[in-house]
N, C-alpha and C positions, 0 to 999 in steps of 0.2 A: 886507337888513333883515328883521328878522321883526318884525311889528306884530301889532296889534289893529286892526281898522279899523272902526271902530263909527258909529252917528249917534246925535246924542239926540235925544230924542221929549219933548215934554210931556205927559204925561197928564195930562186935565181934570180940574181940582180939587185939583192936584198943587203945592205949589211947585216941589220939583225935577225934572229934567229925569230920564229913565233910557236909559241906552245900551244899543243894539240892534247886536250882530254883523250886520257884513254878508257875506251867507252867498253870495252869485252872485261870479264872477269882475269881471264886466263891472263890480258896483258897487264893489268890491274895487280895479279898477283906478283907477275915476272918482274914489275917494277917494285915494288914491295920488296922484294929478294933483293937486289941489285943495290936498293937504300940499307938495308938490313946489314948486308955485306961491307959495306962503306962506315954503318953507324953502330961497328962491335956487336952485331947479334946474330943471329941466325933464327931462322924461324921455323918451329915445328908443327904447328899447328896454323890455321887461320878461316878464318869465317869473316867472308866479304859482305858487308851491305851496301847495296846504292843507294845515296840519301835525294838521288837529281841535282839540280844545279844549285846556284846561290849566287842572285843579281846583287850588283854593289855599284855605284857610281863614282869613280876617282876623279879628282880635282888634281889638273897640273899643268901651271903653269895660263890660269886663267883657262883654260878647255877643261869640260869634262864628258868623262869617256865612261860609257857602259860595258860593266864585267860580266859574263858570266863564267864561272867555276863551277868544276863537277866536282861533287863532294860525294864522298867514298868511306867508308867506317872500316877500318879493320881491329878485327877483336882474334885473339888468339895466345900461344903458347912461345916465349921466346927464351932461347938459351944465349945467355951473357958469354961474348968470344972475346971481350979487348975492353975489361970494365972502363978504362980511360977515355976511350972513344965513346963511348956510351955518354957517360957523364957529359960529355963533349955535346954531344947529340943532345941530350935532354935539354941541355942550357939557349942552343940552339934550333931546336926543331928539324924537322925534315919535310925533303922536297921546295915546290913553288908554292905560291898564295900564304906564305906564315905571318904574313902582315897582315892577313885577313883570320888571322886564325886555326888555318890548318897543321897539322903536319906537327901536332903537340902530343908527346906521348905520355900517357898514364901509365905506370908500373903497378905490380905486386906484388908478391912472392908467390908462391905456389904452397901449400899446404904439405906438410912432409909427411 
């Protein structure tokens, strides 16, 4: 899966919230688990890659505003905990940026 793996932060006096790339492995992966957990799977294995960022320009509302997203690859081993929510997942994506493409998961069996 290549994702975005971000948190959001409220800045004081902010209504909205703003997402923060998470730039270490270690919280890369904590985030990974925490979606995993949410989207029927649990994960046994995983092998991080950081791919850098990925500029995009969105158009709204007559402005456009410059993106950058960090893009992240996870490859690895996962055990099916809640087939439903998966399915669910798959149809949907995971995480932020899925409009840009992120956050899409490839499956496969495993070889018995």
């Amino acid at each position: 899966m290549r994702a975005n793996p971000t948190v959001k932060k409220m800045p004081e006096g902010r209504k909205h919230g703003v997402r923060h790339g998470l730039l270490n492995e270690e919280q890369q992966i904590g985030w990974l688990h925490r979606k995993a957990k949410q989207a029927g799977f649990l994960v046994h294995s995983i092998v991080v890659t950081p791919e850098g960022s990925v500029s995009f320009v969105k158009a709204d509302g007559g402005k456009q505003y410059r993106l950058s997203l960090l893009s992240v690859r996870f490859d690895g081993l996962l055990e099916v905990t809640h087939p439903q929510r998966l399915r669910e997942t798959l149809a949907k994506g995971i995480g932020s940026a899925k409009g840009f493409g992120f956050g899409l998961l490839s499956l496969a069996r495993t070889a018995r």
